[in-house]
Every structure is written in C-alpha cells, then in structure tokens.
MOPAC internal coordinates of N, CA, C and O (Angstrom, degrees):
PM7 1SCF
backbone

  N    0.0000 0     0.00 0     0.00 0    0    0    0
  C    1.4503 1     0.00 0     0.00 0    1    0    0
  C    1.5171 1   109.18 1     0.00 0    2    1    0
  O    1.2310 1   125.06 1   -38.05 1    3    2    1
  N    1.1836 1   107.90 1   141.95 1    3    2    1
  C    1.7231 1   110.91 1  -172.02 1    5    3    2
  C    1.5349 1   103.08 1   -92.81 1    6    5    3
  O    1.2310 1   116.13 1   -59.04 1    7    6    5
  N    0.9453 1   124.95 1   120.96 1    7    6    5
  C    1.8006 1   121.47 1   169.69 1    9    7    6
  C    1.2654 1   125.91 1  -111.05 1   10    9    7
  O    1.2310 1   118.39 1   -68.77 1   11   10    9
  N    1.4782 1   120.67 1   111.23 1   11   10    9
  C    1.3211 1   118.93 1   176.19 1   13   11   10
  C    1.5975 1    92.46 1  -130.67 1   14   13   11
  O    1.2310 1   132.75 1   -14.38 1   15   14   13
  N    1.3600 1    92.97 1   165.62 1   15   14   13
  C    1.4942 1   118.25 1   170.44 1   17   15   14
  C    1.3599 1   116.32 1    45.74 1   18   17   15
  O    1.2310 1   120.89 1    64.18 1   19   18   17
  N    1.3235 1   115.89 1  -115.82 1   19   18   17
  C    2.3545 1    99.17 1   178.26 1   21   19   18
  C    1.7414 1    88.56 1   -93.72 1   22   21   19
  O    1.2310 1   106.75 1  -136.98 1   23   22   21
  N    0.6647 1   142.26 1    43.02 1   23   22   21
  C    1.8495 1   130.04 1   157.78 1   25   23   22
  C    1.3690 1   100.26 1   -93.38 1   26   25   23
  O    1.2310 1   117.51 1   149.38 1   27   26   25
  N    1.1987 1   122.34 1   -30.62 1   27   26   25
  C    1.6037 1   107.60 1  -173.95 1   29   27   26
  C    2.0272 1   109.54 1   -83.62 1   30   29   27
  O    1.2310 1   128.60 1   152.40 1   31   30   29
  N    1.3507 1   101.03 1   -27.60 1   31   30   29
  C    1.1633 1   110.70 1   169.02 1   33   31   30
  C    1.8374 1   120.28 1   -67.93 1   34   33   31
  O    1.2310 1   129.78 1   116.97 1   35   34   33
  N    0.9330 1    98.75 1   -63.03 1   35   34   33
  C    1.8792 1   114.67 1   171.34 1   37   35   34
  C    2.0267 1    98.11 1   -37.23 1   38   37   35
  O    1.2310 1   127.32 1   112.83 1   39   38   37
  N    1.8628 1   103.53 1   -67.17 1   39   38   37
  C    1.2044 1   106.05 1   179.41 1   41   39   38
  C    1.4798 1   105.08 1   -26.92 1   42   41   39
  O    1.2310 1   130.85 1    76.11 1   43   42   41
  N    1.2151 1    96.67 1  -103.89 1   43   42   41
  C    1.7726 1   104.93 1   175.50 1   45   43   42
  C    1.6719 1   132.73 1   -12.87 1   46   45   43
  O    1.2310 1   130.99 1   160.32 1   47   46   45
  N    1.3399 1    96.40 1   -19.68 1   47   46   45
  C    1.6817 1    99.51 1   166.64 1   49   47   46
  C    1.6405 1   104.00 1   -92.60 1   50   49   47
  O    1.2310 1   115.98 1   145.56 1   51   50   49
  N    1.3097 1   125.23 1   -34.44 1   51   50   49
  C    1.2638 1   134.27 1  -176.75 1   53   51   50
  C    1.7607 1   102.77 1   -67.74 1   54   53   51
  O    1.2310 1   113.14 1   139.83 1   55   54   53
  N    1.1042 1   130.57 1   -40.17 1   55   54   53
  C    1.3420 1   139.09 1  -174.19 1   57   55   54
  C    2.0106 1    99.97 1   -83.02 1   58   57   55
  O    1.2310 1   127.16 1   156.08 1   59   58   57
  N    1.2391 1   103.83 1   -23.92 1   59   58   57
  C    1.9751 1   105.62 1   175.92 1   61   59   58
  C    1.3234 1    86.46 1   -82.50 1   62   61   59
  O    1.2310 1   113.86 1   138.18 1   63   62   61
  N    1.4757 1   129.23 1   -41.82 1   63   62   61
  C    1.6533 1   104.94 1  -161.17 1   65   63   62
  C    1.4097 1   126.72 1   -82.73 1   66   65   63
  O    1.2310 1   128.15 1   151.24 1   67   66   65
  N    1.4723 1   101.92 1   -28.76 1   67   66   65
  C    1.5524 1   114.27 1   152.25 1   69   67   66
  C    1.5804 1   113.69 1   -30.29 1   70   69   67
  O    1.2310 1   133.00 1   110.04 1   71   70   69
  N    1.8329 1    92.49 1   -69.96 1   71   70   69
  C    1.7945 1    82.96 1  -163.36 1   73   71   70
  C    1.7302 1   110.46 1   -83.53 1   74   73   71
  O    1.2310 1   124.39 1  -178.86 1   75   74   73
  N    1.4329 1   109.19 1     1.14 1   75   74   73
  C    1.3637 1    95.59 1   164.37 1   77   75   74
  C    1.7539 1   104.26 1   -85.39 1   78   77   75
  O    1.2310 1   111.49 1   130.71 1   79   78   77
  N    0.7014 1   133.64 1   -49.29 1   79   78   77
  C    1.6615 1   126.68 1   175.42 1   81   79   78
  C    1.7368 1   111.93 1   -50.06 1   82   81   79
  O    1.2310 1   124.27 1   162.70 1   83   82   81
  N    1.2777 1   109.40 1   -17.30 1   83   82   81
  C    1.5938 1   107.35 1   160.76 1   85   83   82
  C    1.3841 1   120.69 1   -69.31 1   86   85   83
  O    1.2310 1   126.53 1   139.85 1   87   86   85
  N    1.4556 1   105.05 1   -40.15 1   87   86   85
  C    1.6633 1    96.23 1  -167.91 1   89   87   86
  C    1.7582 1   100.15 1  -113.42 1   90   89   87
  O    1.2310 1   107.12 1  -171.69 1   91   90   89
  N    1.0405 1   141.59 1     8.31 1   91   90   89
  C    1.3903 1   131.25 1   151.12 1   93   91   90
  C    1.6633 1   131.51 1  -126.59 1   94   93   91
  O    1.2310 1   127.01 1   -83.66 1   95   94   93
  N    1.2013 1   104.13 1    96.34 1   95   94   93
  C    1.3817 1   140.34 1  -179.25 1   97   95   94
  C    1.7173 1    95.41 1   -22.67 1   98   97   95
  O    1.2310 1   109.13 1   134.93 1   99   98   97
  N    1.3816 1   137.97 1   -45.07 1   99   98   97
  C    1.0650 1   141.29 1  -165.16 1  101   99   98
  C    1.7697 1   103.34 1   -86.77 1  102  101   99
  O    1.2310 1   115.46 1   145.00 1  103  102  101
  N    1.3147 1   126.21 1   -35.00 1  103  102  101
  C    1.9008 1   115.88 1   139.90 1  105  103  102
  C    1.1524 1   102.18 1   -34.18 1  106  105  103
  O    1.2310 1   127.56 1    89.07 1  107  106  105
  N    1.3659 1   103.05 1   -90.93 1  107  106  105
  C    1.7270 1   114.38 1  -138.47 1  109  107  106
  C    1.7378 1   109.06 1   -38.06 1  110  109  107
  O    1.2310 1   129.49 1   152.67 1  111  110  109
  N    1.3449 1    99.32 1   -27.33 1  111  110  109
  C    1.8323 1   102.19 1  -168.26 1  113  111  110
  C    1.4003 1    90.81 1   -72.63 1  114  113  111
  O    1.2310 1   115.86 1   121.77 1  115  114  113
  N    1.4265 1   125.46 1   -58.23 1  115  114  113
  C    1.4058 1   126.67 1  -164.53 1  117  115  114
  C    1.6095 1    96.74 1   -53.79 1  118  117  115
  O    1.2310 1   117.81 1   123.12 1  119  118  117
  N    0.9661 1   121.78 1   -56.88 1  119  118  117
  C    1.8431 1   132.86 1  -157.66 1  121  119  118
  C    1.9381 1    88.55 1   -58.73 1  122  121  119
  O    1.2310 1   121.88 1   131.45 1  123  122  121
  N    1.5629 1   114.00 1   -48.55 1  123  122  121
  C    1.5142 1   111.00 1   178.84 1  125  123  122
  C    0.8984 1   132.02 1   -72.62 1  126  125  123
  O    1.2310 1   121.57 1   171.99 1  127  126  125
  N    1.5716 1   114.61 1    -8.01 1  127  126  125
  C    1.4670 1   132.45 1   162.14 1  129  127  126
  C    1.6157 1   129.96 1   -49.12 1  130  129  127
  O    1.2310 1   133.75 1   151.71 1  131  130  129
  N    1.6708 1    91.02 1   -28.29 1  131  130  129
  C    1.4217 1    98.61 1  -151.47 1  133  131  130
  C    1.7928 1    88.94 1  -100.90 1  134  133  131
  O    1.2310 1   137.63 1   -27.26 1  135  134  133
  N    1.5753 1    83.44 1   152.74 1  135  134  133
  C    2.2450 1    96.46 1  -173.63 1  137  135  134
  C    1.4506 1    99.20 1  -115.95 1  138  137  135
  O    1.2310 1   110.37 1  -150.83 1  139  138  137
  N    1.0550 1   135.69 1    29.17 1  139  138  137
  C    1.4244 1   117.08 1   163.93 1  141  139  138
  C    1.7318 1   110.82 1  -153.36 1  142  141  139
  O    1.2310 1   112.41 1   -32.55 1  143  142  141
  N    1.1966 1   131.94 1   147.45 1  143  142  141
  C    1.6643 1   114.01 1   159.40 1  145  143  142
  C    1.3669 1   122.49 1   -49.74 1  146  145  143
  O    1.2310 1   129.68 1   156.42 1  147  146  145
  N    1.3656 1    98.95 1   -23.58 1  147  146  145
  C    1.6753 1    99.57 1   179.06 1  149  147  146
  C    1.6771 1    96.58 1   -67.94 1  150  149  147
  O    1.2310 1   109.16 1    83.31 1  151  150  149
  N    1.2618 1   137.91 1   -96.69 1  151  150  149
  C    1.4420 1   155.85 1   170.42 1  153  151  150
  C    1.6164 1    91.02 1   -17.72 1  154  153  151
  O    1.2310 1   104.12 1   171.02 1  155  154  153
  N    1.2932 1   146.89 1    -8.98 1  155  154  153
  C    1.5811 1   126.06 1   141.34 1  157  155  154
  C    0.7721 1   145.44 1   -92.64 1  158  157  155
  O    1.2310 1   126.98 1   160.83 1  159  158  157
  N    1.5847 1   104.18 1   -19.17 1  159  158  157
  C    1.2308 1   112.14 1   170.04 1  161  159  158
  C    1.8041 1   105.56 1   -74.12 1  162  161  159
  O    1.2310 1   125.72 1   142.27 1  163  162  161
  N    1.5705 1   106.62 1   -37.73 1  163  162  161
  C    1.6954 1    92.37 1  -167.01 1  165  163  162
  C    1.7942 1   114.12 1   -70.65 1  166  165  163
  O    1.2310 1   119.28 1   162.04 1  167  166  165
  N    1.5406 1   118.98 1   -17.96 1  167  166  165
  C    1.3128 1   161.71 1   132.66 1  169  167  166
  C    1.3221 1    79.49 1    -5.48 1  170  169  167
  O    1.2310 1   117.05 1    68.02 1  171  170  169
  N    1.4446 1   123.21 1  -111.98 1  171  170  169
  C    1.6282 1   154.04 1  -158.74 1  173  171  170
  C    1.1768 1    95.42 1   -41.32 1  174  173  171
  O    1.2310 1   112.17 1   119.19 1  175  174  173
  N    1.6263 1   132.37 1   -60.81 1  175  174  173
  C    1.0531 1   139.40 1   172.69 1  177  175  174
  C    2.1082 1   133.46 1   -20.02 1  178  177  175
  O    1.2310 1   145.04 1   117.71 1  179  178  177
  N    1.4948 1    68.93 1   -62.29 1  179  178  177
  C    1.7816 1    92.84 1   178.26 1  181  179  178
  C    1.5544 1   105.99 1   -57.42 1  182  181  179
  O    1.2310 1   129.62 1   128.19 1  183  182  181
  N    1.6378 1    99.06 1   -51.81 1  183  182  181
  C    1.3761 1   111.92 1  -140.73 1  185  183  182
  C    2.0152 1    80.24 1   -80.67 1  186  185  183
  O    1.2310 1   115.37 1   170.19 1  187  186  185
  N    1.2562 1   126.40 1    -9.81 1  187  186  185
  C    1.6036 1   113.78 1   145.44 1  189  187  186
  C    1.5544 1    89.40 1   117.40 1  190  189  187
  O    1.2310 1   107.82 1  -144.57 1  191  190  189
  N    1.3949 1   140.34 1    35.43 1  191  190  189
  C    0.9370 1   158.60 1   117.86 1  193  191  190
  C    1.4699 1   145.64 1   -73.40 1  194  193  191
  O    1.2310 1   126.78 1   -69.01 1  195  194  193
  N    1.4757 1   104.56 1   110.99 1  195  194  193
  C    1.9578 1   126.58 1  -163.15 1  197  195  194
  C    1.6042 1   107.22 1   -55.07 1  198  197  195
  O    1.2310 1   108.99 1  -120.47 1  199  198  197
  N    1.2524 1   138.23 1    59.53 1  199  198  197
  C    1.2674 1   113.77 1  -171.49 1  201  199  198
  C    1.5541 1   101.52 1  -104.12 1  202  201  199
  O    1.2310 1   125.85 1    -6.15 1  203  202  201
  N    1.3091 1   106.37 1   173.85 1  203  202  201
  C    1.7698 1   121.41 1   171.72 1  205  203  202
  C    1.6988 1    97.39 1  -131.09 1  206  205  203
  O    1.2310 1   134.59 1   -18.88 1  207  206  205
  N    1.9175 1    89.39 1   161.12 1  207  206  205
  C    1.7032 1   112.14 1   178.51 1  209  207  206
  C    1.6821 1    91.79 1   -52.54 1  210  209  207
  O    1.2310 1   117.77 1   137.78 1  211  210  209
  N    1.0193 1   121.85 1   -42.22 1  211  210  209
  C    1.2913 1   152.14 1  -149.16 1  213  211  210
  C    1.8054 1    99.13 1   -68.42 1  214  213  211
  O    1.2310 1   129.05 1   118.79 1  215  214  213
  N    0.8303 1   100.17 1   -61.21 1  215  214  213
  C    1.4915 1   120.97 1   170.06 1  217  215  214
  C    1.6532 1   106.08 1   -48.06 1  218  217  215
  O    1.2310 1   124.87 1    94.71 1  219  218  217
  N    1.1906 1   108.25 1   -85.29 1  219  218  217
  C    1.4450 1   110.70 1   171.02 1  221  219  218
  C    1.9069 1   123.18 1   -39.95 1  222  221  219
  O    1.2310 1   133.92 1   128.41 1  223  222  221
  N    0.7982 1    90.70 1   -51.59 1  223  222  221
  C    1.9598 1    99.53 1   164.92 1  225  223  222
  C    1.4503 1   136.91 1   -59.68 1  226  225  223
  O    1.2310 1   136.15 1   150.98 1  227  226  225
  N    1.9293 1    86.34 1   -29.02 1  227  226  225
  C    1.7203 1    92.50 1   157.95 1  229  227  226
  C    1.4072 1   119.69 1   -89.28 1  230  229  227
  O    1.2310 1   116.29 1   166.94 1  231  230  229
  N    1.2684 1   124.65 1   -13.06 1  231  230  229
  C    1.3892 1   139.66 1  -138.66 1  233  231  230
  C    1.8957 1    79.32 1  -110.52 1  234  233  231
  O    1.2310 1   124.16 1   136.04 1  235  234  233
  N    1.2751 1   109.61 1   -43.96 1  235  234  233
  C    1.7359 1    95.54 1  -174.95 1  237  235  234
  C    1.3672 1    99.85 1   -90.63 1  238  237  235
  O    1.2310 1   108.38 1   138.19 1  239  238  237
  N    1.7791 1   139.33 1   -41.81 1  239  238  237
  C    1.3310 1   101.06 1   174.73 1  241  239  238
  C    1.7138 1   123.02 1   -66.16 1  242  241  239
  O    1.2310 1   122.24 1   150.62 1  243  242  241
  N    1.5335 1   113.31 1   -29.38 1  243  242  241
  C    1.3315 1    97.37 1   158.62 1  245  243  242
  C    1.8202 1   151.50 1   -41.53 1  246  245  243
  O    1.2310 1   130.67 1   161.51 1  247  246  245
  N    1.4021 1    97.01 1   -18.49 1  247  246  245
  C    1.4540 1   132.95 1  -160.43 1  249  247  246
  C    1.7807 1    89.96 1  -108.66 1  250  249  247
  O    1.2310 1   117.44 1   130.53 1  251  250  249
  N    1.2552 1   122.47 1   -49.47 1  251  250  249
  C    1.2903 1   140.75 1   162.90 1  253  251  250
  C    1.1245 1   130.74 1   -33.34 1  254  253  251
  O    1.2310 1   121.72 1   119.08 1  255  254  253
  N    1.3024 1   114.31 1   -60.92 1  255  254  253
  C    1.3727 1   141.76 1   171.51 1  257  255  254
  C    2.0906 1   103.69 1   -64.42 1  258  257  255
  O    1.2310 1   133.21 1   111.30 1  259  258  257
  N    1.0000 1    92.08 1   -68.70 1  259  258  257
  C    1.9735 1    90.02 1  -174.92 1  261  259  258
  C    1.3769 1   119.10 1   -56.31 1  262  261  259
  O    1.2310 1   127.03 1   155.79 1  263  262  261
  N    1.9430 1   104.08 1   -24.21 1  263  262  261
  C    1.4243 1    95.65 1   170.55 1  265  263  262
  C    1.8422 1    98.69 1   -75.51 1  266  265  263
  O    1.2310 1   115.52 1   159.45 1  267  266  265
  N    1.0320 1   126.11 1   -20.55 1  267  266  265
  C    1.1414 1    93.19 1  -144.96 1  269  267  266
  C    2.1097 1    93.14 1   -94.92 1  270  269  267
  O    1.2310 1   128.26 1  -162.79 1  271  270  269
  N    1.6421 1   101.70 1    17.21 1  271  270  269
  C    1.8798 1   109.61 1   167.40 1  273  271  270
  C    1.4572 1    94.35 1   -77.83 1  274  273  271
  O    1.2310 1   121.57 1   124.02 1  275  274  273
  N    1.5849 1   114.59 1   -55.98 1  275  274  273
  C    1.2351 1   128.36 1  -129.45 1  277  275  274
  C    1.5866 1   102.30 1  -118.88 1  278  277  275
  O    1.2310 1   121.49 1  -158.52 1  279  278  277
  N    1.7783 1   114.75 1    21.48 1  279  278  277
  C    1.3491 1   112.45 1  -176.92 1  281  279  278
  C    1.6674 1   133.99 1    98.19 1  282  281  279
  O    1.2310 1   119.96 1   -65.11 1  283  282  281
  N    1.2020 1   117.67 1   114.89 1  283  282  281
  C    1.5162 1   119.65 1  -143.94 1  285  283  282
  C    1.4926 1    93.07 1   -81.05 1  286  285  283
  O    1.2310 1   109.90 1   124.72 1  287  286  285
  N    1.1165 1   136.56 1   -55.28 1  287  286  285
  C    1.5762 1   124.72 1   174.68 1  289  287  286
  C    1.6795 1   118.58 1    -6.62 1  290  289  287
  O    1.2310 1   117.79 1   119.62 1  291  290  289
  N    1.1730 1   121.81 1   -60.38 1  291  290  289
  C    1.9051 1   108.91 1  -173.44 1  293  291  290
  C    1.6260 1    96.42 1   -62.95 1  294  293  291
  O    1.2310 1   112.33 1   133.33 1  295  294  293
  N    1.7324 1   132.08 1   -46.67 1  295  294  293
  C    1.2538 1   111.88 1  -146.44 1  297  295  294
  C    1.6492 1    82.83 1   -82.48 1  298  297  295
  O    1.2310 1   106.22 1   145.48 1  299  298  297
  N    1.3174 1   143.20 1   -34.52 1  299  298  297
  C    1.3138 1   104.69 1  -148.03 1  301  299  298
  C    1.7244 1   111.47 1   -85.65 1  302  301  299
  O    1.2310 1   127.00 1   167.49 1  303  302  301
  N    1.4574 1   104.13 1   -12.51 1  303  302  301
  C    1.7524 1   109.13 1   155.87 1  305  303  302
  C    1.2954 1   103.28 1   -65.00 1  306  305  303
  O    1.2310 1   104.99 1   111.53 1  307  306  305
  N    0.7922 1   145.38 1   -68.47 1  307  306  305
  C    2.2283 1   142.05 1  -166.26 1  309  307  306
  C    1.7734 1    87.12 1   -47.66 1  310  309  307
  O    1.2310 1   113.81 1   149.23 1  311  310  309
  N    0.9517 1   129.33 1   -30.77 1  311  310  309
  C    1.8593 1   111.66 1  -162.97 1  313  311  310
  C    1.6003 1    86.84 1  -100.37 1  314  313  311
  O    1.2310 1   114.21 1   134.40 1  315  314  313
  N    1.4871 1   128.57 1   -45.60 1  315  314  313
  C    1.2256 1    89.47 1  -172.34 1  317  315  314
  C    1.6839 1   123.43 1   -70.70 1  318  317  315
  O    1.2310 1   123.21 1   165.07 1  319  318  317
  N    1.4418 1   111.45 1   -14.93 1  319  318  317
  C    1.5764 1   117.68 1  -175.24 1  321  319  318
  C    1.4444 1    95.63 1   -69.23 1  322  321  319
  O    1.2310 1   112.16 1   148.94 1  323  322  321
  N    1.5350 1   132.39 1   -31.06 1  323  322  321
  C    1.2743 1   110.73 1  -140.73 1  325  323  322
  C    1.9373 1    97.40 1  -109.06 1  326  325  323
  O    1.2310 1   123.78 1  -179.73 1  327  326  325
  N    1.7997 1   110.35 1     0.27 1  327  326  325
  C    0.9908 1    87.15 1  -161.71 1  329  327  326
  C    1.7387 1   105.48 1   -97.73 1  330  329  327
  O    1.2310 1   120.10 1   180.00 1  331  330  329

C-alpha cells in the first residue's frame, strides 16, 4: 500500500480498529452489525476512528491478495460481509 499524506494516518486507525474489534466482543458485534462499507465506515467514524473508502479497499485487496497465496475461502467471506 502506498502512503502519503492522511492514508498513513487513517491506515493506522484502521489497523487500531481491527485489533480493538479483536479483543472486545461488544465492537466486533457493532462492527458485524453493519451491511455495507458505507455503514462501517460511518460506524468506525462515530465510534472516533479516521478511516477512508480507501482504507477499506486497500485493506480487502490486501486481504485479497494473501488469500488468494494461501486460499480463496477467507477473502471471498470478508467481500461478501463487507460489501
């Protein structure tokens, strides 16, 4: 992923919300609640996290790409949850 200007910043909130949605059960439900990238990002937003479309788009072809070393099963569940 190329980072200039607030992408490297945004990233870094996107990489806190991950591992905060790892360790509190009361995220992850809210974060699984939501049916669109739009409705997570505005989701992430509220809840006081910098993200971009941009963010999310690198984050699934990134996620995209390793399933597709290590086996297409995880990415094509992450695209249908996320789209």
């Amino acid at each position: 992923m190329q980072e200039t200007g607030g992408t490297r910043m945004s990233w870094s909130d996107l990489e806190r919300l991950v591992t905060d949605a790892e360790t509190s059960k009361d995220l992850k439900q809210t974060l699984s609640q939501c049916r669109s990238r739009q409705e997570l990002l505005q989701t992430a937003r509220q809840l006081g996290y910098r993200l971009t479309r941009a963010d999310l788009d690198n984050a699934w072809l990134e996620h995209h790409n390793a399933s597709a070393v290590n086996g297409a099963g995880a990415a094509d569940r992450w695209a249908a949850a996320s789209s």
